[in-house]
C-alpha positions as CSV (number, residue, x, y, z in Angstrom):
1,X,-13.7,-7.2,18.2
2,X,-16.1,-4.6,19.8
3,X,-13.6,-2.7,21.4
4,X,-11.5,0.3,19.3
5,X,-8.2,-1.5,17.9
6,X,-5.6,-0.5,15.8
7,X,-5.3,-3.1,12.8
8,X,-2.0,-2.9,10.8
9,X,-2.7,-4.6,7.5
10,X,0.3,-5.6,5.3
11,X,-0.6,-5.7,1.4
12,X,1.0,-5.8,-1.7
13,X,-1.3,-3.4,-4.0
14,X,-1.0,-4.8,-7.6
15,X,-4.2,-3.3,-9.1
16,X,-7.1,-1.1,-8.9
17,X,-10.0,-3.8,-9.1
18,X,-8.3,-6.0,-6.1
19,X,-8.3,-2.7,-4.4
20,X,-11.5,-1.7,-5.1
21,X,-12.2,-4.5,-3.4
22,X,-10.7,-4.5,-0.5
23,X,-11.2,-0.5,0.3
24,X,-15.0,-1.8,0.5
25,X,-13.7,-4.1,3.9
26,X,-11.2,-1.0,5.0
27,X,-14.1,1.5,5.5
28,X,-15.8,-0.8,7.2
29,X,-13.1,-1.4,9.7
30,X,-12.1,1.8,9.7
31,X,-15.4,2.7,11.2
32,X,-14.6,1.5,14.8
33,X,-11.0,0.9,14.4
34,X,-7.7,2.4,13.2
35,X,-5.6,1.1,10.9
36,X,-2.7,1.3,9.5
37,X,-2.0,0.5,6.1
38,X,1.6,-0.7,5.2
39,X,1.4,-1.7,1.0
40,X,4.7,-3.0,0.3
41,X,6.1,-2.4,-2.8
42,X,6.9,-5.3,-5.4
43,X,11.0,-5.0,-6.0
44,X,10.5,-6.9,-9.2
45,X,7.8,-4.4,-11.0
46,X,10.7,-1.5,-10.2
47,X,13.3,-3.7,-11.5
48,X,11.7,-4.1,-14.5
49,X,11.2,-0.1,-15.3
50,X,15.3,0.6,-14.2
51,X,16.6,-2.0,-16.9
52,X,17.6,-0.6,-20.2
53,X,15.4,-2.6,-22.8
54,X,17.0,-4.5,-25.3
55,X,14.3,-6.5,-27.4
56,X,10.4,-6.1,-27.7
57,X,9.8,-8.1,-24.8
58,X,11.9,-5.7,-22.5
59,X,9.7,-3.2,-23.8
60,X,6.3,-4.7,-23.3
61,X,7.7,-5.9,-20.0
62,X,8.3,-2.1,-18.6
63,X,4.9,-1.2,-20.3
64,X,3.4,-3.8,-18.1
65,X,5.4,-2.8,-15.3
66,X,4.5,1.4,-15.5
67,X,1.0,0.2,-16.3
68,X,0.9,-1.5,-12.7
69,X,2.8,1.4,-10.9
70,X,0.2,3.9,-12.3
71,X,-2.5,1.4,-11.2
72,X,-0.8,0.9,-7.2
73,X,-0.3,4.8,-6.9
74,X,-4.0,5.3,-7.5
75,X,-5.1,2.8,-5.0
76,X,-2.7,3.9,-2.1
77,X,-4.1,7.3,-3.0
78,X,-7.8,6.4,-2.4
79,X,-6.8,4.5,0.5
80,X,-5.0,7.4,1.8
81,X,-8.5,9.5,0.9
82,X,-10.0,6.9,3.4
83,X,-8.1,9.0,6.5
84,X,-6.0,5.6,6.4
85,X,-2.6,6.0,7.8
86,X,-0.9,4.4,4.7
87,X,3.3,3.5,4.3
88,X,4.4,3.1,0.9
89,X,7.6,0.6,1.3
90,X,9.4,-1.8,0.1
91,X,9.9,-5.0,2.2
92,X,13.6,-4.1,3.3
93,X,12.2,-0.7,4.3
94,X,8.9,-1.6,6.5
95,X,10.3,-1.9,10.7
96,X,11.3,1.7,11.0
97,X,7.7,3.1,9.6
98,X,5.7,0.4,10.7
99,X,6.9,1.2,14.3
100,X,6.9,4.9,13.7
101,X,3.4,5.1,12.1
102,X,2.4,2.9,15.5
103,X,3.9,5.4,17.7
104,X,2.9,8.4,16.0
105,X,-1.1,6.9,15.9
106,X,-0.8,6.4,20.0
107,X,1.3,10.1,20.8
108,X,-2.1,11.5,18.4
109,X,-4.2,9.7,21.1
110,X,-6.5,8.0,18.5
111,X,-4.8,4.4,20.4
């Protein structure tokens, strides 16, 4: 597409190397077009940190689980570094900011 588009990109950021990865093909984009960046949390990884551990696998579970939050905040971060308009929510959560963050981008005339 030659002409200036906004690109709203749905992801579910697991780890830093798949993101290290695909920030590479977001500053490209973001070059000539906005985007807008919606990584949708995984319920399950936040599941796992709530519950109360009851053997060793419960625990290496939540280790696991922490590991991979600590890893997903870093790469929504560096996106965010980027001057990528990023939402950070879970999949119930994403109509209301997804149509917000659009409307927001085209009152800041960058549409």
């Amino acid at each position: 597409q030659r002409k200036r588009s906004l690109i709203i990109i749905l992801s579910d950021i697991t780890d830093l190397e798949t993101s290290q990865r695909m920030r590479g093909a977001l500053y490209s984009l973001s070059k000539r077009h906005v985007l807008l960046f919606a990584a949708i949390q995984t319920p399950v990884i936040a599941g796992y940190l709530a519950q109360e551990p009851h053997a060793v696998v419960d625990v290496a579970r939540k280790a696991v689980a922490l590991r991979l939050l600590r890893e997903r905040e870093k790469a929504v971060h560096h996106i965010r570094k980027m001057n990528i308009k990023v939402l950070d929510v879970t999949p119930e959560e994403l109509t209301t900011p997804l149509i917000n963050g659009y409307l927001e981008l085209r009152e800041s005339g960058v549409l």
